[in-house]
C-alpha positions in Angstrom: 0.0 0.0 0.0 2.5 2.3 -0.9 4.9 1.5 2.4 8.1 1.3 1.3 9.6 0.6 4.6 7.1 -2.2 5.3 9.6 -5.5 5.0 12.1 -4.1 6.4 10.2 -2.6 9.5 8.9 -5.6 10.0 11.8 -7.8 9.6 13.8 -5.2 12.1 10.9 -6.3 14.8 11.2 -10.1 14.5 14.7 -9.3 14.5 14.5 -7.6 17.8 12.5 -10.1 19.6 14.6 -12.4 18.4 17.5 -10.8 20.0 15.1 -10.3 23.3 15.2 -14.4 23.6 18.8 -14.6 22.2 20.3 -13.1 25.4 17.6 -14.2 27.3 18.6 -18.0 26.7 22.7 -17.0 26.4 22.9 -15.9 30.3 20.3 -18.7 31.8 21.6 -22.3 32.5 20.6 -24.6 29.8 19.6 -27.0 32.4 16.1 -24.7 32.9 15.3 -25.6 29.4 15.7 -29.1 30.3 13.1 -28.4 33.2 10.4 -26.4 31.1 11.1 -28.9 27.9 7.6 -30.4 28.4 6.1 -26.9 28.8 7.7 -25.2 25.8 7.4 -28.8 23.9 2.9 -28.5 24.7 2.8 -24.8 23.9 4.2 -25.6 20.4 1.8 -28.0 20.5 -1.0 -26.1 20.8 0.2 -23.5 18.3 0.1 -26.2 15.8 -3.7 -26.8 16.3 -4.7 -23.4 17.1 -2.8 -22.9 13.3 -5.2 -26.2 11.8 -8.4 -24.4 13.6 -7.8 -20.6 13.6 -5.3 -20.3 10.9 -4.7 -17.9 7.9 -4.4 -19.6 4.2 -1.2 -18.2 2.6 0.3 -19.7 -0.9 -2.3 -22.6 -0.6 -1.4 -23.6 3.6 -2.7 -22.8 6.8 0.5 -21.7 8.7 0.4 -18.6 10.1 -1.8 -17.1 13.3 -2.4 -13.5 13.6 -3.2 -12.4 10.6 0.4 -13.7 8.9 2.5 -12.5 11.4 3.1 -15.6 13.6 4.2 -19.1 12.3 3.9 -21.8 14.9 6.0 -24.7 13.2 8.8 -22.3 13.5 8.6 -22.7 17.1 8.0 -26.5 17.0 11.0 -26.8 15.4 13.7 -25.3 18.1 10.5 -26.8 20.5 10.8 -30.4 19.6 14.7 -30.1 19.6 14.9 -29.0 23.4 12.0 -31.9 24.1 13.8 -34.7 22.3 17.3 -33.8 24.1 15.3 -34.0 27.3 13.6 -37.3 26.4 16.5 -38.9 24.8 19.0 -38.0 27.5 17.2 -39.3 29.9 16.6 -42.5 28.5 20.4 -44.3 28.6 21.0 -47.4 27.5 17.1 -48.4 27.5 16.6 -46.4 24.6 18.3 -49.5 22.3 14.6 -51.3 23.2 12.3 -50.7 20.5 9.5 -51.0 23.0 11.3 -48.3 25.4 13.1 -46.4 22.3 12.0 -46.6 18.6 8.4 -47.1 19.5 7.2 -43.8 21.8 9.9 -42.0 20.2 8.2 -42.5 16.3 4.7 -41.6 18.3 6.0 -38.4 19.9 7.4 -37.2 16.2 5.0 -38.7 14.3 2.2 -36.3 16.2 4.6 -33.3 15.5 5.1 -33.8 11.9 1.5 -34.9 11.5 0.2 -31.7 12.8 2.6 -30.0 10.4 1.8 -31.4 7.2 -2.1 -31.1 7.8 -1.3 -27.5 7.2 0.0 -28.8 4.8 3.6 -28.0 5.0 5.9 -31.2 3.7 9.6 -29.6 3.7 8.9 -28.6 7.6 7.5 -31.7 8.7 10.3 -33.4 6.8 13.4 -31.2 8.4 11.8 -31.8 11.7 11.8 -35.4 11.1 15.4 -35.9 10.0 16.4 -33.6 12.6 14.7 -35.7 15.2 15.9 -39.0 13.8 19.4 -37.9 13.9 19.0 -36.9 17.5 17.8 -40.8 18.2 20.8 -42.5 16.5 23.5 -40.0 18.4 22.0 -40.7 21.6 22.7 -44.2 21.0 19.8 -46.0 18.9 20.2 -49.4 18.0 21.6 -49.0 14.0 18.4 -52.0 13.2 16.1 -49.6 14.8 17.3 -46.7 12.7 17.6 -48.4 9.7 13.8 -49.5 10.2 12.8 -46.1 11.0 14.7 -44.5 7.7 12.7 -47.1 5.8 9.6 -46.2 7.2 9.7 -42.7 7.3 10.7 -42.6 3.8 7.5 -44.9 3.2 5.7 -42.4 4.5 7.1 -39.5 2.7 6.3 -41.1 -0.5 2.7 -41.7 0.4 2.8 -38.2 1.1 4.1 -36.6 -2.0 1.2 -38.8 -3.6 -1.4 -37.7 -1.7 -1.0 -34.1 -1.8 -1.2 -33.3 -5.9 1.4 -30.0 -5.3 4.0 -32.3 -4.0 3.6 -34.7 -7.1 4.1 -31.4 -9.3 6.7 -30.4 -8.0 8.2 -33.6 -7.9 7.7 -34.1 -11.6 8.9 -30.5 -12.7 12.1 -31.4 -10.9 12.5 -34.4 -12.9 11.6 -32.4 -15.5 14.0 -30.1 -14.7 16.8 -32.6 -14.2 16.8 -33.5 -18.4 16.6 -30.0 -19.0 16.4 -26.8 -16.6 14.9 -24.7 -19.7 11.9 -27.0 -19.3 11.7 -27.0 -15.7 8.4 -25.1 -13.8 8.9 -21.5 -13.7 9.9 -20.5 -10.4 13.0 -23.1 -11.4 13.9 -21.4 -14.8 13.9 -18.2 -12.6 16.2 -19.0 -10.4 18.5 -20.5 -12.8 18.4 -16.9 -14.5 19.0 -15.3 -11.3 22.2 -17.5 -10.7 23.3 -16.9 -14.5 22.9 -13.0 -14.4 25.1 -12.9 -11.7 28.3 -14.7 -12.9 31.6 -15.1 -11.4 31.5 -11.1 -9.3 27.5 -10.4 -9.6 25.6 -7.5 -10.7 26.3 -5.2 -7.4 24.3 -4.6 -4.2 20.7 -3.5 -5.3 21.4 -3.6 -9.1 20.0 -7.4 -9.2 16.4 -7.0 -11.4 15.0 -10.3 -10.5 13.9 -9.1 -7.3 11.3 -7.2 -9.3 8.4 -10.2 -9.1 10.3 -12.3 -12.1 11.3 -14.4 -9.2 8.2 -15.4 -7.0 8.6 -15.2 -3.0 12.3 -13.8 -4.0 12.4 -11.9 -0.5 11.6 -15.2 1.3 12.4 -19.1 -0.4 14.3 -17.8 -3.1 16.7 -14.8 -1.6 19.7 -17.1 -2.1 19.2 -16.5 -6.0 19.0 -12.6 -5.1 22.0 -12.6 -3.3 23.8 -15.1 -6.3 22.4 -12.4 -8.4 23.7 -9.4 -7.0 27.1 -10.5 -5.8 27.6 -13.7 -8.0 29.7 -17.2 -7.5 32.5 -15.6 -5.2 29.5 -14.1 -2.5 27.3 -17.4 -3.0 30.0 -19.6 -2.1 30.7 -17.1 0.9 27.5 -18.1 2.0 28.0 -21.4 2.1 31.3 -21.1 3.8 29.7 -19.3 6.9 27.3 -21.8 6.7 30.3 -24.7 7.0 32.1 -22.9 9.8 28.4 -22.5 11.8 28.1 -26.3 11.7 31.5 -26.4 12.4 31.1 -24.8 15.4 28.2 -26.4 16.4 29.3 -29.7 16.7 32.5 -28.8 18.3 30.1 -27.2 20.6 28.3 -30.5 21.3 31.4 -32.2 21.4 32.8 -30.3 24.3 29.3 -29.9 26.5 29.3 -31.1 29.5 26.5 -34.0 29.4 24.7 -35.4 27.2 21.8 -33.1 27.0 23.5 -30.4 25.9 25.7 -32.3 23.2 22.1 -33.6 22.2 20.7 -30.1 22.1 23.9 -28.8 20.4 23.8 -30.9 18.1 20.3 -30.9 17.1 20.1 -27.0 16.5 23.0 -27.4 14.1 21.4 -29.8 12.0 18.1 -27.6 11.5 20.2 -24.5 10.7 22.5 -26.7 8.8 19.4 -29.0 7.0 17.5 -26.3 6.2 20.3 -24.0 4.5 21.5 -26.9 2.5 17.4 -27.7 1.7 17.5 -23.9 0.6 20.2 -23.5 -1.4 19.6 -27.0 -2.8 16.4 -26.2 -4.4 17.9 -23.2 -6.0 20.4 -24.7 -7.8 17.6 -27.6 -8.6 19.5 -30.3 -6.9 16.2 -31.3 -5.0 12.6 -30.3 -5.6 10.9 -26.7 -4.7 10.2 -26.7 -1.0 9.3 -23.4 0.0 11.9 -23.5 2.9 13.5 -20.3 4.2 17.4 -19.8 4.9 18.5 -18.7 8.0 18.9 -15.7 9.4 18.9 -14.3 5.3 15.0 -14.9 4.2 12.2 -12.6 4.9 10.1 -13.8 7.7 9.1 -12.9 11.1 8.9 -16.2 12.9 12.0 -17.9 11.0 13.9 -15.0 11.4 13.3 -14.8 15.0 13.4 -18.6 16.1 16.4 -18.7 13.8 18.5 -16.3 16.2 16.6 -17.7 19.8 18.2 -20.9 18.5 21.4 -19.4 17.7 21.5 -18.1 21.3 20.7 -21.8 22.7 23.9 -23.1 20.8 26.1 -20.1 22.6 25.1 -20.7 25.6 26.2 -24.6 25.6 29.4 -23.5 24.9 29.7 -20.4 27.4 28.8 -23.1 29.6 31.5 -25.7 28.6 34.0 -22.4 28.4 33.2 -21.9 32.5 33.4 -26.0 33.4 36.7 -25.6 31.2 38.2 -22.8 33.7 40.6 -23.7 36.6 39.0 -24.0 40.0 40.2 -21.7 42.9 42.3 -23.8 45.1 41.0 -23.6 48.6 43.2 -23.3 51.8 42.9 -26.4 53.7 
């Protein structure tokens, strides 16, 4: 309506709530998430069926509350991350028992995901769902149980993409698109022109002309193209080496934690920033079908944007705690 301002004022907002919980969760012990896991795990929960019953419609899914401004899987994901650590850690060796392990676990995710893709939303429930599956076989999953559950979920996922007809078209424009991009569904071609406009050193900040609707939801799924576009191969790969030293970091964070709930939590909050980058970035250069999945900390979008950096604050404070277990005690007289 004539607001120029409007994405960015908006996206300076979610940005600054984000930062609220960011240092919120950076000074508190992680252990208190650990103690409200069940609480934060339910109240995502209910966002996801408040979303089903209340919801708005946007691009053919009901995912937001509020009008569009709040997005409740975003929460579930950084939600069901901090519940499954708790779960899992707690678990031990019993966890090797399909009964005691493979069995509750499947129910507790499957309800999460299920939720999700009545939206429906497919990419979200299927991040969630690797993410969560990972989690299982670090904490120590019997391999036969994780085998089973990889051949069942993907099962699953390929019922899925049959039953919802805008899965199967997007599945069969990527095949499409694999014999020849130039035949591939628009929003593909698109970004395929965004990536070849920019070249080895890009067009320059702001001087990128895809951004000007040729490239549909370029400000959210497909900024990765826009940034290729304007600042070409040497600021795309740029990208993706921040992204490498993040993940890095993250599990070198895990690796040093000092129990197993925070390794657990560590490491599950790299693999969702690090999943759903490479889920991002894959789809724009058409290794993997269209999945309307933001990136990190770069896409337009309140919730994602905001969850993104709360999570970001979860991984530092793991490792400001292993930093202070790391420090030499005072020796004491005596």
């Amino acid at each position: 309506d004539g607001e120029t301002r409007y994405y960015i004022k908006r996206q300076l907002l979610a940005g600054s709530i984000g930062l609220l919980g960011f240092f919120v969760v950076l000074f508190l012990d992680y252990q208190i998430l650990r103690k409200f896991s069940v609480f934060i795990f339910l109240v995502a929960l209910l966002g996801l069926v408040a979303t089903l019953l209340f919801g708005q419609v946007s691009f053919g899914a009901k995912r937001t509350l509020f009008g569009t401004s709040v997005q409740p899987s975003e929460l579930a994901k950084l939600a069901t991350i901090i519940y499954t650590a708790h779960w899992l850690s707690s678990k031990g060796e019993r966890i090797k028992v399909a009964t005691y392990g493979l069995v509750p676990f499947s129910i507790i995710v499957g309800f999460v995901c299920g939720l999700i893709v009545s939206q429906p939303d497919l990419s979200t429930a299927v991040l969630i769902a690797l993410v969560s599956f990972i989690l299982f076989f670090v904490a120590g999953a019997d391999l036969k149980q994780f085998i089973v559950a990889t051949i069942l979920g993907g099962a699953v996922f390929m019922l899925l993409i049959f039953i919802f007809p805008h899965a199967l078209e997007r599945l069969a424009d990527f095949w499409t698109s694999i014999r020849n991009p130039l035949d591939g569904g628009y929003q593909v071609k698109q970004t395929l022109v965004a990536l070849a406009y920019g070249g080895p050193f890009g067009v320059g900040p702001g001087a990128g002309t895809q951004k000007f609707l040729p490239l549909p939801a370029g400000h959210t799924d497909g900024v990765y193209a826009l940034f290729a576009e304007e600042f070409g191969l040497v600021g795309a790969v740029g990208v993706l080496v921040l992204l490498a030293i993040l993940v890095w970091r993250g599990f070198r964070v895990a690796n040093q934690a000092r129990d197993g709930y925070g390794a657990l939590l560590a490491i599950g909050i790299t693999c969702w920033l690090g999943l759903q980058s490479l889920l991002n970035i894959a789809v724009i250069v058409s290794l993997v079908p269209v999945t309307g999945i933001a990136l990190p900390f770069i896409s337009y979008g309140g919730s994602a944007f905001a969850m993104s950096i709360v999570g970001a604050g979860v991984l530092l404070n793991v490792s400001r705690d292993a930093s202070i277990m790391k420090r030499p005690q005072p020796k004491t007289k005596g």
